[in-house]
FINUSE-275482 format. One record per residue (C-alpha): residue in one letter; x, y, z. Coordinates in Angstrom, 1 decimal, decimal comma. Layout:
<rolums>
a  X  Y  Z
...
</rolums>
This chain:
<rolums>
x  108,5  107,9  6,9
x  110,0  111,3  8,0
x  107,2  113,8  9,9
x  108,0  117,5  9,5
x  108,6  119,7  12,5
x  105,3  121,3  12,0
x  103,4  118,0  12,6
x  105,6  117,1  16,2
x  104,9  120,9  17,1
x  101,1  120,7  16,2
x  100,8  116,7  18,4
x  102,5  118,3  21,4
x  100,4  121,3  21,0
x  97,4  119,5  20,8
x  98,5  117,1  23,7
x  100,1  119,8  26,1
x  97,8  123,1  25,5
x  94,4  121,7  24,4
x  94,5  118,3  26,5
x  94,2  116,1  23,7
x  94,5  112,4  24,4
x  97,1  110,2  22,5
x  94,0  108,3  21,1
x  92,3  111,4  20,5
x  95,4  112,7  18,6
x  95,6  109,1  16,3
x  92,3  109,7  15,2
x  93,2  113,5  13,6
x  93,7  112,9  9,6
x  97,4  113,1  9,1
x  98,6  112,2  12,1
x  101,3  109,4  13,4
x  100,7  106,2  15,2
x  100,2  106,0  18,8
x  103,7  105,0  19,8
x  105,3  107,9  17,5
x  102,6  110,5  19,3
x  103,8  109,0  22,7
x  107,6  109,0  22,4
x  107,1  112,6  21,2
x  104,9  113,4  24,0
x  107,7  111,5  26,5
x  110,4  113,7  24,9
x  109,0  117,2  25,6
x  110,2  118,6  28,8
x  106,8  119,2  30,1
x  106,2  115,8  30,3
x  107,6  115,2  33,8
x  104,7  118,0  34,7
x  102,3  116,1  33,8
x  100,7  112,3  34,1
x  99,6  110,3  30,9
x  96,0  110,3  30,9
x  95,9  113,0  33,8
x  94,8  116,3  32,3
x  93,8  118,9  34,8
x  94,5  121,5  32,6
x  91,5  120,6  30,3
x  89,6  124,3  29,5
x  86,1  124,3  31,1
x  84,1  124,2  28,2
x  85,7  120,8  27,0
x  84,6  119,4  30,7
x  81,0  121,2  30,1
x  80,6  119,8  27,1
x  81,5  116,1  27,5
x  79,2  116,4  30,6
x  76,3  117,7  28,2
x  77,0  115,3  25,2
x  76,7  112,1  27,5
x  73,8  113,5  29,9
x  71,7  115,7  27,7
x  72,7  114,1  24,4
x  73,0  110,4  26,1
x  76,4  109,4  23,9
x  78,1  106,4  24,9
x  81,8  107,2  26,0
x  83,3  105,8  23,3
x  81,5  107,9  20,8
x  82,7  111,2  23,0
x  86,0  110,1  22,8
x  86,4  109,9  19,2
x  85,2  113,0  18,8
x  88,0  115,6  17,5
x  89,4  117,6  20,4
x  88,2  115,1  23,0
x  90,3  113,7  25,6
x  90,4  110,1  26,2
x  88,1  107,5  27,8
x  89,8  106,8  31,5
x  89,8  111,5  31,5
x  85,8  111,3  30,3
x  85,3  108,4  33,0
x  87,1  110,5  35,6
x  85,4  113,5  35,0
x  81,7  112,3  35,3
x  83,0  110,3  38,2
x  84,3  113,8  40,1
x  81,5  116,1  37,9
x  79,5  118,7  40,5
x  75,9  118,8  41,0
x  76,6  122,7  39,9
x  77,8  121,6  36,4
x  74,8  119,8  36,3
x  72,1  122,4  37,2
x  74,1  124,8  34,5
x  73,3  122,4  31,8
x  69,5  122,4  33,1
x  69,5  118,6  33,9
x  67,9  117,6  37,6
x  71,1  115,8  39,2
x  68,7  112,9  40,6
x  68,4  112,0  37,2
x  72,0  111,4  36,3
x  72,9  107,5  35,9
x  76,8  107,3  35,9
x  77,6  103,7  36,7
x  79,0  103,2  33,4
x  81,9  104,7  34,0
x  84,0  103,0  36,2
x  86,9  102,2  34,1
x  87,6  98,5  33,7
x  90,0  96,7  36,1
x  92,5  94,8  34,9
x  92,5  91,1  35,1
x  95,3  91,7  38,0
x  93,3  93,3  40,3
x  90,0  90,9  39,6
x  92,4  88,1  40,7
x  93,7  89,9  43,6
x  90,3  90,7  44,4
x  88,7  87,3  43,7
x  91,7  85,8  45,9
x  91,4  88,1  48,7
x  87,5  87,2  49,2
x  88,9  83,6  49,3
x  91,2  84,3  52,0
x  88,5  85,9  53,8
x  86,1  83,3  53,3
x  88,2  80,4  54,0
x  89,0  82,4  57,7
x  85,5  82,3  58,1
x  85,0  78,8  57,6
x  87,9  78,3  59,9
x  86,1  80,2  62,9
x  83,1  78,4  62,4
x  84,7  74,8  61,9
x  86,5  75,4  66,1
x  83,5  76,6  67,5
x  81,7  73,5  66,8
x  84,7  71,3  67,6
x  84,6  73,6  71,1
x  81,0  73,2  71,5
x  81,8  69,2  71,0
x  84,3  68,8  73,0
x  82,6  71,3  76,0
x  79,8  69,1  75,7
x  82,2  66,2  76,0
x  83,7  67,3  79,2
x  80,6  68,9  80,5
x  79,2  64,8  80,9
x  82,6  63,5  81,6
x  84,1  66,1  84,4
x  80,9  67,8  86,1
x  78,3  64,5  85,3
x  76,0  67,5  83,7
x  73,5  66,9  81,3
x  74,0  67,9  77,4
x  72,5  71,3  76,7
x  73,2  73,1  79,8
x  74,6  76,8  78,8
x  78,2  76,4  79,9
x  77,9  80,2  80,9
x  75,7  79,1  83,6
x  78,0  77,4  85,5
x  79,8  78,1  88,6
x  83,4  79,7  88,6
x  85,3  76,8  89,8
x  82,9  74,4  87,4
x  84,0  76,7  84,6
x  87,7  76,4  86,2
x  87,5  72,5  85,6
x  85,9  72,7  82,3
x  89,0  74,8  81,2
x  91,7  71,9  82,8
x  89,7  69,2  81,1
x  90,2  71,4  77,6
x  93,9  72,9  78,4
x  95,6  70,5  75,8
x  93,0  70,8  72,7
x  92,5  74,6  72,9
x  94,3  77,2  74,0
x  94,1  79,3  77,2
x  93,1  83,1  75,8
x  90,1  80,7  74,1
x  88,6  79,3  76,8
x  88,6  82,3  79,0
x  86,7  84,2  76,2
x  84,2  81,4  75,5
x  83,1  80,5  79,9
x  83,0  84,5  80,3
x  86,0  84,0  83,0
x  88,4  86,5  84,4
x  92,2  85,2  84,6
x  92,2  86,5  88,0
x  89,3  84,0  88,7
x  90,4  81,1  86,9
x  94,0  81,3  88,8
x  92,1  81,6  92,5
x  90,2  78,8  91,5
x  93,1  76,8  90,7
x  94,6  77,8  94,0
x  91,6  76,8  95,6
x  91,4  73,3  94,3
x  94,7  72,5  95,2
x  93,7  72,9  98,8
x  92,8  69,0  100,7
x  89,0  68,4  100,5
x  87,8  69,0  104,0
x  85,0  66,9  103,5
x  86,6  63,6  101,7
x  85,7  61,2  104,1
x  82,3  62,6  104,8
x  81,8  62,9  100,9
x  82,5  59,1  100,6
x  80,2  58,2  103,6
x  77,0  60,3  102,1
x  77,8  57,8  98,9
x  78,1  54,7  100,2
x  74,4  55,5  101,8
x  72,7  56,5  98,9
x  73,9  53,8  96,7
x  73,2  51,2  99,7
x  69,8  52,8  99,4
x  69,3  51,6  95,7
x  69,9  55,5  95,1
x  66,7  56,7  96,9
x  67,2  58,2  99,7
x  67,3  62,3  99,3
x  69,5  64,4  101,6
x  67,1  64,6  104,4
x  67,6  60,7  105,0
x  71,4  60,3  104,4
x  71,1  62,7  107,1
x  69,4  60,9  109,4
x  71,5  57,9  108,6
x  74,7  59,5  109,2
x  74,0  60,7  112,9
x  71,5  57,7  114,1
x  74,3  55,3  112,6
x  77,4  57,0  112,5
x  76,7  59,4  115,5
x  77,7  62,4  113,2
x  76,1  65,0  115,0
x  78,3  67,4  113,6
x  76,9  67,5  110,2
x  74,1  69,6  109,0
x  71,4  69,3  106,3
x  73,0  72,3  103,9
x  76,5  70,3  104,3
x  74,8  67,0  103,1
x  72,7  68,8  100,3
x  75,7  70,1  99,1
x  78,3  66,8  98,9
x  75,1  65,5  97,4
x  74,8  68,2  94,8
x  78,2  68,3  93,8
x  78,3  64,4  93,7
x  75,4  64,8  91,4
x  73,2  62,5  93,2
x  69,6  62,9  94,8
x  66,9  61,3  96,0
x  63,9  59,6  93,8
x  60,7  61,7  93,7
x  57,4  60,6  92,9
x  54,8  61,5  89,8
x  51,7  63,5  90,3
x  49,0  62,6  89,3
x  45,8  64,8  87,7
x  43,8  64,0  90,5
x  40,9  63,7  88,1
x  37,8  61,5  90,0
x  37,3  58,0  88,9
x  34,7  55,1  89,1
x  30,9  54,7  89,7
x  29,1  54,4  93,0
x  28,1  51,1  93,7
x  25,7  49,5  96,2
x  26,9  48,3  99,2
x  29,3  51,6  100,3
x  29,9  52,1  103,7
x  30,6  55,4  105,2
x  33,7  57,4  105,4
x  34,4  57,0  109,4
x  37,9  57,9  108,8
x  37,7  61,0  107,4
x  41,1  61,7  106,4
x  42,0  61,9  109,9
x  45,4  59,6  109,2
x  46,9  60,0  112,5
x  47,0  56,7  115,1
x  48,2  57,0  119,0
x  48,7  53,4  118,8
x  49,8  50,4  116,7
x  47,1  48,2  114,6
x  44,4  51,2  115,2
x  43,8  52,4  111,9
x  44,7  50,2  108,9
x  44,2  51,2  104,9
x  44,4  48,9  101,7
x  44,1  49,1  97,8
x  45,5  47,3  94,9
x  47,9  48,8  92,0
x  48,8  47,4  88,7
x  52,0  46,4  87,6
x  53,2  45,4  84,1
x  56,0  43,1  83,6
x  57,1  42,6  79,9
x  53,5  41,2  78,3
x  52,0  40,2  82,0
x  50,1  42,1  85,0
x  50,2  41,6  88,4
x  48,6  42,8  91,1
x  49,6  44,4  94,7
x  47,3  44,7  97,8
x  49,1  46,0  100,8
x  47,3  46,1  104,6
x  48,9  48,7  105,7
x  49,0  50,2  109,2
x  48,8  54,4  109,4
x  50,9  54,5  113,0
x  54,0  53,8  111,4
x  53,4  53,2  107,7
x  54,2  49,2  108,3
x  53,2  46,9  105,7
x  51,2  44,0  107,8
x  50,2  41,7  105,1
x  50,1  41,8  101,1
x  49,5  39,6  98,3
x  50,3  39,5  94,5
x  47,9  37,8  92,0
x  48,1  38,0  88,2
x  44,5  38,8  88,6
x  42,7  41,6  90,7
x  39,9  39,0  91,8
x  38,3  38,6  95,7
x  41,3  35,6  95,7
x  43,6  38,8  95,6
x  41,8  40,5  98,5
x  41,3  37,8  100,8
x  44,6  36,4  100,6
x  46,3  39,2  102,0
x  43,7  39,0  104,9
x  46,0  36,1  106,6
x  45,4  34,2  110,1
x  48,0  36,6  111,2
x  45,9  39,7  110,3
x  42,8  38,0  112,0
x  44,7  37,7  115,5
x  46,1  41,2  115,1
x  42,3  42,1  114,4
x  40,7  40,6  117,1
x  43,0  42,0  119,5
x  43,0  45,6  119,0
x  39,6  46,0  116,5
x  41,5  48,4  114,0
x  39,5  50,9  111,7
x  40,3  49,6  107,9
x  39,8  52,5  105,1
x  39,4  51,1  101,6
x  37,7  52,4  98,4
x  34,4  51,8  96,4
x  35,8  48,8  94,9
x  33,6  45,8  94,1
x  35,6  43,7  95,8
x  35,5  45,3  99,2
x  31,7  45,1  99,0
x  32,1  41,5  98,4
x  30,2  39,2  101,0
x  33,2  37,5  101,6
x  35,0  40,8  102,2
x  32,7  42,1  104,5
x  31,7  38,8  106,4
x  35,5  38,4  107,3
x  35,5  41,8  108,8
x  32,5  41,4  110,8
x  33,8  38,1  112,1
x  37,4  39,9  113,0
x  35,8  42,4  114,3
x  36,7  45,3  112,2
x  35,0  48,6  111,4
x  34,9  49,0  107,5
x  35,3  52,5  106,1
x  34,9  53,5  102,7
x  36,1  56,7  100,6
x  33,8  58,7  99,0
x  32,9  58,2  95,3
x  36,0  59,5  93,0
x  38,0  60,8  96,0
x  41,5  58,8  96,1
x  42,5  61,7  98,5
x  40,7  60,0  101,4
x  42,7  57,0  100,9
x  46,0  59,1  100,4
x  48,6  57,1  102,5
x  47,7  54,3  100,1
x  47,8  56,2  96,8
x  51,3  57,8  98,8
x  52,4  54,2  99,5
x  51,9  53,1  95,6
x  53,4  56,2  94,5
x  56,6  55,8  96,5
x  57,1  52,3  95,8
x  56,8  52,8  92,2
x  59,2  55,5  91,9
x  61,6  53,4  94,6
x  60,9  49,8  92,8
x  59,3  49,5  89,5
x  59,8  52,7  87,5
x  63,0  52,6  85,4
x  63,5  48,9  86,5
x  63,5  45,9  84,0
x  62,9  42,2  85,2
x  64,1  38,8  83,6
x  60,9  37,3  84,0
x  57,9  37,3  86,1
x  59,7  34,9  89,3
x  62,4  37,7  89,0
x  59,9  40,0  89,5
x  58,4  38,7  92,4
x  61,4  37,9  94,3
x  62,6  41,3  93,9
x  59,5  42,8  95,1
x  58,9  40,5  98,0
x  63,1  41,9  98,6
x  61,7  45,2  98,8
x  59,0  45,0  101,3
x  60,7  43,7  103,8
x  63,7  46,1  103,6
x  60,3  48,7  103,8
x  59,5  47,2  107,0
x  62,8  46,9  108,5
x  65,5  48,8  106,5
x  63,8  51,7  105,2
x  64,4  55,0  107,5
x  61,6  58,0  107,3
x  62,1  61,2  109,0
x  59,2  61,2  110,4
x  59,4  58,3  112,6
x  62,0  59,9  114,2
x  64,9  57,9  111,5
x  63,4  54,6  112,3
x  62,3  52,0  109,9
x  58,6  51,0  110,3
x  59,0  48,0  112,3
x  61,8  49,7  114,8
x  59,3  52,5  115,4
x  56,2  50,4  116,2
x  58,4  47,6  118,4
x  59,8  50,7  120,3
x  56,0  52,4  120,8
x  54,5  48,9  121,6
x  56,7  48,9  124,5
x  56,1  52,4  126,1
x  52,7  51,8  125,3
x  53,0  48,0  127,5
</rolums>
């Protein structure tokens, strides 16, 4: 079908000087299809002036009045753009998009009021892929991050138990500089370098002195092994204070100072056993009988056998109790008789009052402290000591602290013995704890008996004494 010139005059017209859209143009009576309207379009000159679906050149009241048919009027786009002399949908979208708030106020709408989210042109299914894809990307370099900081948080905790002997959950950035320096060795060949700095908080400068520094021979090797060897000989309890006096009463290491010894110790991640506490909360009844508190706390003795103290603990082994009395002696903390029963009966009590005690009794007429117990109000009990010639002292009613080196003994022992400990069976049991008191007596050091054991200390008073 041949067009006259008229018609290719009147589309370019209506396309170049009135800023008609090519779909706007189709929908004139008379008119072409869309791919005659754009070749002619493409062949005017003006064409390389001017974008396809760009029109600038739009006259104002066009603009005004597709701003006031879709705000005042409430049109849908699609309707404007069918409308004759209308430009197309992408220029109407664009427009409300860039419209002022001055255009607005002209037309006398409040701006506030204006909703134009619908007219974001759509995207093409292109960019939604791109899009969609790039969020993916993004996403999966998320999970990435998060998936080798928990494998760095497992294996720090890893080498935190294997190369310091920490415990798990200690914040690595608590640690010292050359800690954190052998944290980063242990994790050189999973991770790299740059990474570890950044996670311990350490400057290169200080990770590379570090490393100098532990190349350099450990001063205190042999020492280091020494403080070891006598805490594990100790069954692991003996604290600094006693590897101490070990080390210069045995190995005449004068040289060496508490600090030094704390330290190997720390490092080693070793110390000494400590003791519970206990509420301190009064217990039992008066009963008839009591005696009164001649000792008075005062715990101190100028002498061997002068003041002696006894009690009786429970112990549990597996499904069975047994039961500990100690006589113990306050000059140098010596254990002078004891006895263990499966039952906390008088058999208990006078069984650890031996022919041995009674000689020792009647020889020097010690002082013996005990508590409010039944038992030591026991004719038996008390009859014995009259016939020894010992003076009976009682605590008061729910006052444990006037038998304290007692309660001290129990709560040394049990930390040193029985707490954490498991036994075969009950002879097991006993054996081992028989074991242990007489290393007390004879192998166990305290500061203050000057780094003797019990039995040293009183031998060596007993003669300057003689």
């Amino acid at each position: 079908m041949a067009y006259y010139n008229s018609i290719k005059s009147k589309v370019k017209n209506l396309y170049y000087e009135k800023g008609y859209g090519i779909r706007s143009i189709e929908s004139l009576p008379n008119m072409p299809t869309r791919n005659t309207i754009r070749a002619w379009v493409k062949d005017d000159p003006r064409y390389e002036l001017k974008k396809l679906d760009y029109l600038p050149d739009h006259a104002d009241t066009v603009r005004t009045e597709v701003l006031r048919l879709f705000i005042a009027e409430k049109k849908s786009l699609s309707e404007i753009s069918k409308i004759e002399g209308m430009p197309c949908l992408a220029t109407i979208c664009r427009w409300l998009r860039e419209y002022d708030n001055s255009e607005v106020l002209n037309l006398g709408i409040d701006s506030d009021c204006v909703d134009i989210s619908k007219c974001n042109t759509r995207e093409s299914t292109k960019k939604k892929m791109n899009r969609d894809l790039e969020k993916l990307v993004k996403e999966n370099e998320e999970l990435k991050k998060e998936n080798a900081n928990l494998r760095f948080e497992a294996e720090a905790a890893k080498a935190l138990v294997k190369t310091l002997k920490k415990e798990l959950g200690l914040n690595a950035i608590s640690l010292t500089n050359k800690e954190k320096a052998q944290m980063i060795d242990s994790l050189r060949p999973q991770f790299k370098l740059k990474t570890l700095l950044t996670a311990f908080n350490l400057h290169p400068a200080s990770y590379a002195y570090q490393k100098n520094a532990m190349k350099v021979p450990d001063k205190c090797k042999e020492l280091r092994a020494l403080v070891l060897s006598i805490h594990y000989e100790s069954n692991s309890i003996f604290g600094y204070r006693r590897v101490l006096s070990v080390l210069r009463n045995k190995f005449n290491r004068f040289d060496v100072g508490p600090k030094l010894v704390k330290r190997l110790m720390k490092e080693e991640g070793i110390r000494g056993r400590q003791g519970r506490k206990n509420d301190g909360r009064p217990r039992g009844t008066i009963l008839c009988g009591a005696v009164p508190n001649i000792l008075s706390r005062n715990f101190k003795s100028s002498r061997p056998y002068e003041k002696w103290a006894t009690d009786v603990t429970e112990l549990k082994v597996g499904a069975s109790k047994y039961y500990l009395s100690p006589l113990i002696d306050l000059f140098s903390g010596e254990i002078i008789s004891y006895s263990i029963a499966s039952h906390s009966g008088m058999a208990l009590i006078m069984d650890m009052m031996t022919e041995k005690v009674k000689i020792i009794a009647e020889r020097n007429a010690p002082i013996l402290h005990t508590d409010q117990g039944w038992q030591y109000q026991h004719p038996d009990f008390t009859n014995f000591l009259s016939d020894c010639g010992i003076v009976h002292s009682m605590s008061r009613k729910g006052n444990c602290i006037d038998n304290a080196p007692v309660e001290s003994f129990f709560g040394r022992f049990k930390t040193e013995f029985y707490y954490g400990r498991r036994f075969a069976n009950s002879n097991d049991f006993i054996k081992e704890l028989r074991n242990y008191i007489q290393w007390f007596n004879h192998g166990r050091i305290k500061i203050g008996l000057e780094g003797l054991s019990p039995t040293d200390y009183r031998l060596i008073h007993s003669k300057n004494i003689s």
